[in-house]
C-alpha positions in Angstrom: 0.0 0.0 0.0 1.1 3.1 -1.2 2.0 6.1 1.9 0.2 8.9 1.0 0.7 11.6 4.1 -2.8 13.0 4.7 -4.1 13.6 0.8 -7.5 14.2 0.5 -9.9 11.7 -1.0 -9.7 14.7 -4.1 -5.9 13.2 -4.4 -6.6 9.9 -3.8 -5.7 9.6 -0.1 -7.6 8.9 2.7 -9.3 11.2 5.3 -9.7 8.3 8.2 -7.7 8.1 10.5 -7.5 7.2 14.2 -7.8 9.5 17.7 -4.3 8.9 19.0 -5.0 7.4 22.7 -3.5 10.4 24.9 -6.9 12.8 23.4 -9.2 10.4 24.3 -7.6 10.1 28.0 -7.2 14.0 28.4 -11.1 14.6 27.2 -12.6 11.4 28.7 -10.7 13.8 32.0 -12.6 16.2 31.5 -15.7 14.6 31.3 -15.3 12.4 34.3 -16.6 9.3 32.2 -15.3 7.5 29.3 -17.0 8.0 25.7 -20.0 5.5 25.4 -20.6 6.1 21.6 -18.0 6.3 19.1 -20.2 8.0 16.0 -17.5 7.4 13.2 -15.4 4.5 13.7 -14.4 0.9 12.4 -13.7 -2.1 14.1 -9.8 -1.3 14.1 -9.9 2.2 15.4 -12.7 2.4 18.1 -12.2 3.5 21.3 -15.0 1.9 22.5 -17.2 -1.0 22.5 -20.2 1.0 21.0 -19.4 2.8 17.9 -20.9 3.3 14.3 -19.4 2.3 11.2 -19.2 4.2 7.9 -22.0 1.6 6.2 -24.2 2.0 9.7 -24.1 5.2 8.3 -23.5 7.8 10.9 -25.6 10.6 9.4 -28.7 8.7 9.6 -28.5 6.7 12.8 -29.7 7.8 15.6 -26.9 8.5 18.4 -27.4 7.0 21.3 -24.7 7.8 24.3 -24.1 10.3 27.2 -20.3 11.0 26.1 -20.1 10.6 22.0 -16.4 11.2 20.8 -16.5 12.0 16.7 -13.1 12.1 15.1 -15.2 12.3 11.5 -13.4 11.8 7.7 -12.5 15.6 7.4 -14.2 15.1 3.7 -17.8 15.9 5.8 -16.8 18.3 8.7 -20.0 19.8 7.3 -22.5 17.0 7.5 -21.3 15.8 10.5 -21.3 18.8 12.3 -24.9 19.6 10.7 -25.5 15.8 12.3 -23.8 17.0 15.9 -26.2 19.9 16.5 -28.8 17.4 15.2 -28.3 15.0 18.0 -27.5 17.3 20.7 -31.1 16.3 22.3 -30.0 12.6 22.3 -26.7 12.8 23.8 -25.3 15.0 26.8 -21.8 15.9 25.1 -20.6 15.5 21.8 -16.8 15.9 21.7 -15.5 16.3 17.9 -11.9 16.5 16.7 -11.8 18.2 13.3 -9.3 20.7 11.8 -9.3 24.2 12.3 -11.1 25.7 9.9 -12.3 28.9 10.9 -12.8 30.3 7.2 -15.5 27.9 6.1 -19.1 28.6 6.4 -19.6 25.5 8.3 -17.4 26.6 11.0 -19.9 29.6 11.4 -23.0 28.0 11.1 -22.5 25.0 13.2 -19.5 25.8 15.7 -20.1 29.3 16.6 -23.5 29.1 16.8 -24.0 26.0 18.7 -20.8 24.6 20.1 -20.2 24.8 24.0 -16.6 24.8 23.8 -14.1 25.3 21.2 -10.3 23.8 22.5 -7.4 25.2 20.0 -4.7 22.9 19.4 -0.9 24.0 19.6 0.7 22.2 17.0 0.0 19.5 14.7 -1.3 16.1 15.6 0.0 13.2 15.1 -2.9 10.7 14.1 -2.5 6.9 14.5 -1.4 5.3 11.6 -0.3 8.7 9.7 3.6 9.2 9.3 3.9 12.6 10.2 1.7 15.0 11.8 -1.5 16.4 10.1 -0.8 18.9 7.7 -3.7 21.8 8.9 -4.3 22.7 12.8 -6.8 21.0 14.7 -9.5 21.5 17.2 -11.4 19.9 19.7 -14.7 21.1 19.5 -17.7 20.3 22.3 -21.6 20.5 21.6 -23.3 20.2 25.1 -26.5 22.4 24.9 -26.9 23.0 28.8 -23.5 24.2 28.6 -24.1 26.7 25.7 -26.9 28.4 27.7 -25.8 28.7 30.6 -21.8 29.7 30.0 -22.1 31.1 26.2 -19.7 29.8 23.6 -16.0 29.1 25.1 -12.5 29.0 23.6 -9.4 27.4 25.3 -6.2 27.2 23.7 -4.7 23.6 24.3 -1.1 22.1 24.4 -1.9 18.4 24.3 1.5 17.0 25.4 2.0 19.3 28.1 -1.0 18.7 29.4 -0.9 14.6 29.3 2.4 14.7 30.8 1.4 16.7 33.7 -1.9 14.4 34.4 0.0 11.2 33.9 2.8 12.4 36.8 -0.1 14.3 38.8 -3.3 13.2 38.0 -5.3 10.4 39.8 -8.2 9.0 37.5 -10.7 8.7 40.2 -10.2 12.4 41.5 -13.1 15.2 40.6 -12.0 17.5 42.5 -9.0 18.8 40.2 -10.1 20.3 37.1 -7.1 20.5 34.6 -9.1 22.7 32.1 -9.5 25.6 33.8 -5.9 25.3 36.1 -3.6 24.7 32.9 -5.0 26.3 30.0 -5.7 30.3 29.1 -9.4 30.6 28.4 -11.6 33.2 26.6 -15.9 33.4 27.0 -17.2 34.7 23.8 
């Protein structure tokens, strides 16, 4: 099989690929409960027993899970995100990992108007099974809508291997008490 570092499906590459495990630790953290739902996965890359494949189709099944993680093929940030605010009545938090792409008019209509949380990536990720880091910046983007009325939209900025090195020398799994995102990272309410 031919390498081909994060192409496109344009250029004949693939836009698939898997969550390295530290992101899933840090967020599953933050929410104080591991994801139950895995809303665009295959058998090789889940990170959890309950997850949707791409023929389950995850645009037209119903999502069922308190804490979904979506790591989508970047080919439809915009129908899955259209899908996220879709199925924000069925599931407590939606956590999505797509890149940064402020410019687009799906970022606008989706993110900003409905996300609860935006966290900004410093530097590139390194997805599992890619050679090299991902060519575009990322973001971590989380659709709770109790959240987004009560606290407005937020933005974090977020150093990922900073962070996981600090919570796996300091950080208990079991503990509530200590909240990493709001000791270790500079926030902004918009």
């Amino acid at each position: 099989m031919d390498k081909i570092v994060h192409a496109s499906k344009k250029t004949g590459g693939t836009d698939c690929w898997g969550t390295p495990q530290k992101i899933i630790q840090l967020f599953e953290q933050h929410l104080e409960k591991p994801f139950d739902l895995d809303a665009a996965a295959s058998a090789e890359n889940a990170i959890c027993s309950n997850y949707i494949t791409e023929e389950m189709n995850a645009l037209t099944t119903l999502w069922q899970g308190q804490n979904v993680w979506l790591n989508p093929p970047y080919s439809l940030n915009k129908q899955f995100l259209k899908r996220c605010v879709e199925m924000q009545d069925h599931c407590e938090n939606i956590v999505v990992l797509i890149p940064a792409r402020t410019d687009t008019e799906y970022w606008h209509n989706y993110v900003m108007e409905y996300a609860s949380i935006i966290w900004f990536i410093k530097g590139r990720i390194k997805f599992v099974g890619a050679p090299s880091g991902a060519p575009f910046p990322s973001a971590i983007i989380k659709f709770n809508k109790v959240e987004r009325t009560q606290q407005g939209l937020q933005f974090f900025f977020l150093d990922i291997d900073s962070i996981v090195s600090w919570i796996l020398t300091n950080y208990r799994i079991n503990t509530k008490s200590l909240s990493i995102f709001h000791t270790t990272i500079v926030g902004i309410v918009y």
